[in-house]
LOTORMI-457897 format. One record per residue (C-alpha): residue number from 1; residue in three letters; x, y, z. Coordinates in steps of 0.001 Angstrom, whole numbers, plus 500000, padded with zeros to 6 digits. Example, Ala and Ser with C-alpha at 12.3 -4.5 7.8 and 13.67 -1.06 7.14 Angstrom:
PT   tiro   nuza     east    north       up
PT      1    Ala   512300   495500   507800
PT      2    Ser   513670   498940   507140
***
This chain:
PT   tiro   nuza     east    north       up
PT      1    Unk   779563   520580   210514
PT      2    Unk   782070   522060   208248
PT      3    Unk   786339   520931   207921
PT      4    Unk   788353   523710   209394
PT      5    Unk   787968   527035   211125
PT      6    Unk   788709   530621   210013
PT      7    Unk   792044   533002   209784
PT      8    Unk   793417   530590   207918
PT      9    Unk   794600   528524   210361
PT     10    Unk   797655   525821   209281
PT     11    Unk   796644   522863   207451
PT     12    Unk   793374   523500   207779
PT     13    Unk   791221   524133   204681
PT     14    Unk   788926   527710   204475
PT     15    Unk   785451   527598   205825
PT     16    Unk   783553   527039   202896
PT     17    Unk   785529   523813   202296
PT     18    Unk   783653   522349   205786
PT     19    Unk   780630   519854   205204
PT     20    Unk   777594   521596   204719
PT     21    Unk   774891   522079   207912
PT     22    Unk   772193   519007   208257
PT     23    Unk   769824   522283   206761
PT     24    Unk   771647   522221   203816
PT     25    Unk   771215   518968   202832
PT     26    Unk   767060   519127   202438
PT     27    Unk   767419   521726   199034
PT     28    Unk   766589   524822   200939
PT     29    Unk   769636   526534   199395
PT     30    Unk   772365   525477   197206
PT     31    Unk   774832   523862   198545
PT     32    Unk   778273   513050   232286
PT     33    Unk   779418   515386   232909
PT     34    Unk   776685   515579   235573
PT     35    Unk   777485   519128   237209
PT     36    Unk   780518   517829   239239
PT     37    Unk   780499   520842   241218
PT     38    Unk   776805   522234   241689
PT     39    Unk   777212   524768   243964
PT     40    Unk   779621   526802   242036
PT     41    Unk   777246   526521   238933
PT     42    Unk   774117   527815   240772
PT     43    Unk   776183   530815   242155
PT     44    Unk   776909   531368   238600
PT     45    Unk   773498   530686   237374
PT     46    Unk   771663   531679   240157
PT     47    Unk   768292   531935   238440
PT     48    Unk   769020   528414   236079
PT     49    Unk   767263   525634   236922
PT     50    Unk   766587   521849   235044
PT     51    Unk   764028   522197   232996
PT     52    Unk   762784   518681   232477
PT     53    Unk   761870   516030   235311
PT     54    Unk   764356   513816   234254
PT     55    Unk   767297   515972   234757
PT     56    Unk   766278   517044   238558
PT     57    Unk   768680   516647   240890
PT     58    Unk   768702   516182   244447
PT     59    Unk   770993   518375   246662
PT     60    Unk   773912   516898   248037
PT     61    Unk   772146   517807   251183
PT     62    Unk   769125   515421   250928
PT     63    Unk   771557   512773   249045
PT     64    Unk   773562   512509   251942
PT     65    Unk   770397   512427   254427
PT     66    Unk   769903   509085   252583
PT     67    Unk   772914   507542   251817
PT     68    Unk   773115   507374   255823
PT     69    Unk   769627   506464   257038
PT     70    Unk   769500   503614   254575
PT     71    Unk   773457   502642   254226
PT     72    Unk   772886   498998   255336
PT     73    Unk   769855   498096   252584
PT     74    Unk   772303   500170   249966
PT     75    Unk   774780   497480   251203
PT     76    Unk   772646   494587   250658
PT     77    Unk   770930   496115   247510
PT     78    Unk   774147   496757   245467
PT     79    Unk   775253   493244   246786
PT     80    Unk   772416   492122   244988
PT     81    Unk   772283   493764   241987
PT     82    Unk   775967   492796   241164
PT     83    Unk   774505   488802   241289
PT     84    Unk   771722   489711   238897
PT     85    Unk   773138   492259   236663
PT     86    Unk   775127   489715   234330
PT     87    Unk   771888   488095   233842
PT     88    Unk   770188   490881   233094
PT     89    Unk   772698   492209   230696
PT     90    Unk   772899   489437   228520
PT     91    Unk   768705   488709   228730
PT     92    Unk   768453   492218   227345
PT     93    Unk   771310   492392   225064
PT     94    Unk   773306   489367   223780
PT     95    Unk   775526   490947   221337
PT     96    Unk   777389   494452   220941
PT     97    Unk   776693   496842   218151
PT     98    Unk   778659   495952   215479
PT     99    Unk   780152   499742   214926
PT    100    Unk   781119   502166   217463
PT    101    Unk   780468   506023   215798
PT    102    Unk   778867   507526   213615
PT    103    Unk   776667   510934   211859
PT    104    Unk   774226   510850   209674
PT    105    Unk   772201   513957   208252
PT    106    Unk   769732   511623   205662
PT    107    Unk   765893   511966   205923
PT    108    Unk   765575   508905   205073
PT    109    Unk   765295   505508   207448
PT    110    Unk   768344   503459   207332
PT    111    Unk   768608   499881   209219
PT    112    Unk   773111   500086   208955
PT    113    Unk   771591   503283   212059
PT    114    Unk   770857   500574   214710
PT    115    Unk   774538   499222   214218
PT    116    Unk   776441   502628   216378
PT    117    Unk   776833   502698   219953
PT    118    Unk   776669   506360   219308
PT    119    Unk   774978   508170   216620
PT    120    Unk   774784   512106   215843
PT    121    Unk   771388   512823   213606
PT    122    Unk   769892   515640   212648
PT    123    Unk   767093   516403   214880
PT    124    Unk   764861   517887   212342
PT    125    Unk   763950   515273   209425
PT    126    Unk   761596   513291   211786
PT    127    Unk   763492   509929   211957
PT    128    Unk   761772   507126   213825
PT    129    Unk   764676   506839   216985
PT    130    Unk   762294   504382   218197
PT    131    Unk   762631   502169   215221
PT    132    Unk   766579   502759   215241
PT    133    Unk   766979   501498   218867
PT    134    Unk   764556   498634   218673
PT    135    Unk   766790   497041   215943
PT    136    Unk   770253   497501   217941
PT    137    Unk   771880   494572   219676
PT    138    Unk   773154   497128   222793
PT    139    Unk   772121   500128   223982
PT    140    Unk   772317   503119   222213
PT    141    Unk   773530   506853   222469
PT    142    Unk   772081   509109   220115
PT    143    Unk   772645   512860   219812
PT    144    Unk   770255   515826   218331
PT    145    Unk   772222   518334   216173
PT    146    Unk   771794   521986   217569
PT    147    Unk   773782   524775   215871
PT    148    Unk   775004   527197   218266
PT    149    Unk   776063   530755   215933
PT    150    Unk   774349   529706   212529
PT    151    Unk   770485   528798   211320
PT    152    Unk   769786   528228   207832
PT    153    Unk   765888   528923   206676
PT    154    Unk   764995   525197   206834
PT    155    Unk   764552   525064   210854
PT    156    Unk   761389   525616   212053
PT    157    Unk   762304   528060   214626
PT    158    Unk   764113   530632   211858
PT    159    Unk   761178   532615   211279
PT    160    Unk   760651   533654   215319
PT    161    Unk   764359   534686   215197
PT    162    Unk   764429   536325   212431
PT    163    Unk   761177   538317   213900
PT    164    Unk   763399   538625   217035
PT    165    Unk   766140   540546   214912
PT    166    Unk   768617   537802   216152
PT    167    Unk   770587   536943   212982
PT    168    Unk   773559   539307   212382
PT    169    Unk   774294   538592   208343
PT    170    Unk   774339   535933   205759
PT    171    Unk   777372   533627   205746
PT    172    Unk   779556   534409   203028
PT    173    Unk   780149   530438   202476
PT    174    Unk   776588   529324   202933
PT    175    Unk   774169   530782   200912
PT    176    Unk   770798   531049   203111
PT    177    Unk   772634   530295   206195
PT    178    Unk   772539   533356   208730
PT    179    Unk   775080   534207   211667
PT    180    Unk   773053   534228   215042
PT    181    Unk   774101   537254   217775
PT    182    Unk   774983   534621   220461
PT    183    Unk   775337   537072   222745
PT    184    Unk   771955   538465   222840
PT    185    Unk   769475   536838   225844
PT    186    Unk   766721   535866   223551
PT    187    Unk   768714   533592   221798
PT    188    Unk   770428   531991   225178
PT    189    Unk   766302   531686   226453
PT    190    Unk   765305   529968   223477
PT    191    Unk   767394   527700   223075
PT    192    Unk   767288   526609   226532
PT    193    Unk   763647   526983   226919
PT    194    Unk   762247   525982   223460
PT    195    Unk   764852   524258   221062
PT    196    Unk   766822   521799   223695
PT    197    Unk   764042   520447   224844
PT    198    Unk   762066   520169   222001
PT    199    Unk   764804   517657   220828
PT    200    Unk   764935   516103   223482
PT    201    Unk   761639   515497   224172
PT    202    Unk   761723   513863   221046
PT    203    Unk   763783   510973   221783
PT    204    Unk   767602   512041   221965
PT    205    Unk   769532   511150   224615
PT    206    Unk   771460   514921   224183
PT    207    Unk   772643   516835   222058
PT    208    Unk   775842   517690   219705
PT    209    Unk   776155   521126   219599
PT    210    Unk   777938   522855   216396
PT    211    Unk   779287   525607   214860
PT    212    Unk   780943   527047   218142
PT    213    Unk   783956   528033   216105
PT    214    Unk   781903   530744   214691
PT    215    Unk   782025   532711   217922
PT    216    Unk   785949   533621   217419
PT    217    Unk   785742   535071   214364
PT    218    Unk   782481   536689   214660
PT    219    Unk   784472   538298   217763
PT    220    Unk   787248   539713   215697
PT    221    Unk   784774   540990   213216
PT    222    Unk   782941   543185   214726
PT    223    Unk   780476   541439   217442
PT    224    Unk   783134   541704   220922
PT    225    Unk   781768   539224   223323
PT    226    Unk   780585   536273   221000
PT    227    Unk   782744   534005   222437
PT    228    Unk   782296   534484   226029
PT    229    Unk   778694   534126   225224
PT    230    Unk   779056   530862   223499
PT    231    Unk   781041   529348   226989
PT    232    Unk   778586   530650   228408
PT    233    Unk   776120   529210   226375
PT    234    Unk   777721   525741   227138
PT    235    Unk   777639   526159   231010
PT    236    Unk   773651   527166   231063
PT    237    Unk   772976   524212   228884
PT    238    Unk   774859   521455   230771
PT    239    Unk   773278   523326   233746
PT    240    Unk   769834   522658   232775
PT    241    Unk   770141   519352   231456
PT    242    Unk   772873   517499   233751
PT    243    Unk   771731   513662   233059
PT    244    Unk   772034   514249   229163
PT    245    Unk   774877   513335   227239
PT    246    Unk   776324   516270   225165
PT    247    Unk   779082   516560   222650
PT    248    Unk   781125   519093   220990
PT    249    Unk   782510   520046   217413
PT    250    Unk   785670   520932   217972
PT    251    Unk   786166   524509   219355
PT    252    Unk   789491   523389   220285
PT    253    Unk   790098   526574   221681
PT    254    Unk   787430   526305   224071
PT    255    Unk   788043   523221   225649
PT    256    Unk   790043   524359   228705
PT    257    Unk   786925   526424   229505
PT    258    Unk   783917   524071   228777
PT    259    Unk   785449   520427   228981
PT    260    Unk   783638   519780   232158
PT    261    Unk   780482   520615   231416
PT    262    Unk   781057   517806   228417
PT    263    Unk   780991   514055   227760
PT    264    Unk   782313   514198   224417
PT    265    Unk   784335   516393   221539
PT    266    Unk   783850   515590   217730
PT    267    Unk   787397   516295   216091
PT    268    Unk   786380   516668   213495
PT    269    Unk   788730   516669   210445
PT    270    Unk   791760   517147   212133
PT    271    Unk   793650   514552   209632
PT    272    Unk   791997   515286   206552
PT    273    Unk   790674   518549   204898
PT    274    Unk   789612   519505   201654
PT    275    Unk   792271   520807   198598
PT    276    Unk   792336   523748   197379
PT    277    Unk   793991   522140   194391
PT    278    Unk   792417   518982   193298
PT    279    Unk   788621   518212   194397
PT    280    Unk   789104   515724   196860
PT    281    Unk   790089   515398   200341
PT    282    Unk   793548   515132   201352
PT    283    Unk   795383   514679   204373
PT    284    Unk   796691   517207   206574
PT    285    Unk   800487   518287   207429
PT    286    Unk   801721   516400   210105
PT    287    Unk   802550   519285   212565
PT    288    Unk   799082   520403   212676
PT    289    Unk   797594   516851   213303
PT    290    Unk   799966   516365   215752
PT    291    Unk   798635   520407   217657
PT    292    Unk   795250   518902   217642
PT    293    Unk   796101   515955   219369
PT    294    Unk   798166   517376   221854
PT    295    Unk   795141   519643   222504
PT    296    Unk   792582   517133   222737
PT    297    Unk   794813   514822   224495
PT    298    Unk   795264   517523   227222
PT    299    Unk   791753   518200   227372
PT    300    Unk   791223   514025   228328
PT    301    Unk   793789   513987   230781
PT    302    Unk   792453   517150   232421
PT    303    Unk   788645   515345   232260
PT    304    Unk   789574   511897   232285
PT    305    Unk   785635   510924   231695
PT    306    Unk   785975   513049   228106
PT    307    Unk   785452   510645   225104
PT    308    Unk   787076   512025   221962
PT    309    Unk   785691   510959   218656
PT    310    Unk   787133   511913   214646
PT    311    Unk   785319   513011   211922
PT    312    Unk   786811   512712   208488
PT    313    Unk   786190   512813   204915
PT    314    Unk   787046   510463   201953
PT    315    Unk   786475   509084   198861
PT    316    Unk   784443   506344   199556
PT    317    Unk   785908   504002   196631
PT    318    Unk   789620   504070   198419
PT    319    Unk   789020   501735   200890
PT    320    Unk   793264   501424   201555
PT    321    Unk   792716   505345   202141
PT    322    Unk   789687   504854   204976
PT    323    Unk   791486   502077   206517
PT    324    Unk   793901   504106   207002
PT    325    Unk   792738   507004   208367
PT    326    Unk   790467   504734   210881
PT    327    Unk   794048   502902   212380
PT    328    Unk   795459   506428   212727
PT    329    Unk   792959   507963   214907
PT    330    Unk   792138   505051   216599
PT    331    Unk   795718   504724   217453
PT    332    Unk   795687   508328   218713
PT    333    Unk   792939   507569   221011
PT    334    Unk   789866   508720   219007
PT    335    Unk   786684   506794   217887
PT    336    Unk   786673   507396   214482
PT    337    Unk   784446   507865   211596
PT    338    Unk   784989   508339   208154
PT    339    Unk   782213   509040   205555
PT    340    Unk   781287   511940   202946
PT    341    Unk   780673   515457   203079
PT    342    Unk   777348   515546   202709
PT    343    Unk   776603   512981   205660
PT    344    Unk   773700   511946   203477
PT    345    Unk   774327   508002   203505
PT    346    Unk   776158   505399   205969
PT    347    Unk   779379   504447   205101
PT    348    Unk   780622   501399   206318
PT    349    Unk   784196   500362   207517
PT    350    Unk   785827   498794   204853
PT    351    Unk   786894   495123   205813
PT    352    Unk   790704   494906   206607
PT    353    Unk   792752   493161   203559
PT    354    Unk   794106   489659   204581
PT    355    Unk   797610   488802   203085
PT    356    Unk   795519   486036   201383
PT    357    Unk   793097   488511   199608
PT    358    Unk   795663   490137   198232
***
């Protein structure tokens, strides 16, 4: 995750302002939507198919076969389980989780985890997900990070692509970090075939895929296709795993093109960025929070089951400051999150200041 995309776009800080990648973090350098419309998806994929037993499908075909030789015990059966459900519910889980969003990048176990409905992680440090969900009070989402145009030397799948002659060049921000050609087939295969699964197999629910942005500017600097390939990207891996939840970092740009294929988008820091004038965070113009509202707001209305969620970054000690930046997205329609730019610890909501504590 990093704050703000290339070309300098307005009110948006350079590149190497953004938060560092979860493979930064570990000293290896320095710093549902369930295929709505399957048909069209297997002409497009023709040779795609799920990969794991969990996300098979059956045809609308076969569906239909049963939803009318069996409509009368449906009847009865969804009759019943609206009587028992409540009961259910609350046997299972008597109290929500106490906090709605959040990311964390740590290696390190941390019981404030069990307190998000949904929770991004990085899906390499070997966290117990087991131990995170048995302490939560509701059910929980949780999403393995998968970097879609950039691999730093920390992953354990770097050294077959750099054998595979897959990276294009070392980020100039990100010392260690290595643009992937997106566009070539070996990298589409393995991450559908290998690195996907792998983290899901490992307890995620799905996946937040990152560093999409890349694909743009890679495209205007010499590597023409990158960002169809990313979309396309998107489509084969909502394609072979329609029952799992996935979310997006921004790629604003992209939305018109791959919001259907997703459940969520990260926004993040759309209100805050970093200064190029004093080291801390500060808040964005107005006009250009505003665009990225509009945009994601669009986005939603188009794909009304789209959750949108806000990433920012703040001084944790200026708890007026995260307040405030917590009623402002929320207010735009966003689940928000505010913590540090090294996603390396949980940082809680600050408590809202009665009259009476002031």
């Amino acid at each position: 995750m990093k704050n703000g995309i290339r070309n300098g776009s307005p009110g948006l800080a350079p590149l190497k302002s953004r938060a560092p990648r979860p493979w930064m973090q570990r000293g290896t350098f320095d710093v549902n939507h369930a295929i709505s419309c399957p048909e069209e998806a297997r002409r497009c994929y023709p040779d795609a198919k799920p990969l794991c037993s969990k996300d098979n499908q059956f045809s609308p075909q076969f569906s239909s076969r049963i939803s009318v030789g069996f409509r009368g015990v449906k009847n009865v059966f969804s009759i019943f389980l609206l009587m028992i459900m409540p009961a259910l519910i609350v046997a299972t889980h008597s109290e929500a989780n106490p906090r709605q969003f959040g990311v964390y990048y740590g290696t390190r176990f941390d019981p404030d985890l069990s307190a998000f409905d949904v929770l991004v992680l990085d899906a390499d440090p070997g966290l117990d997900i087991a131990l995170i969900r048995k302490h939560a009070k509701s059910p929980q989402t949780i999403l393995g990070y998968l970097a879609l145009c950039e691999l730093g030397p920390g992953r354990g799948y770097a050294a077959k692509i750099r054998q595979g002659g897959l990276f294009l060049h070392e980020t100039p921000y990100w010392p260690g970090s290595f643009y992937i050609d997106i566009r070539r087939s070996e990298w589409q295969q393995l991450v559908i075939q290998e690195i996907a699964p792998s983290i899901l197999k490992a307890g995620f629910d799905g996946l937040f895929l990152d560093t999409i942005d890349d694909a743009p500017w890679l495209e205007t600097n010499g590597n023409p296709g990158a960002s169809a390939a990313a979309v396309a990207l998107v489509h084969r891996i909502r394609l072979s795993f329609p029952n799992r939840r996935l979310m997006l970092n921004r790629g604003f740009n992209f939305l018109p093109k791959l919001e259907r294929d997703l459940d969520m988008v990260l926004a993040e820091s759309i209100l805050t960025t970093n200064s190029r004038v004093e080291p801390k965070p500060v808040r964005v113009s107005q006009e250009s929070y505003e665009v990225r509202v509009k945009e994601l707001r669009a986005a939603q209305t188009r794909q009304t089951q789209l959750k949108l969620y806000s990433l920012d970054y703040w001084d944790p000690a200026d708890h007026a400051g995260i307040l405030d930046i917590y009623a402002i997205q929320r207010a735009h329609g966003f689940v928000p999150y505010v913590s540090t730019h090294t996603l390396m610890q949980i940082i809680p909501e600050p408590a809202p200041v009665t009259p009476a504590a002031r």
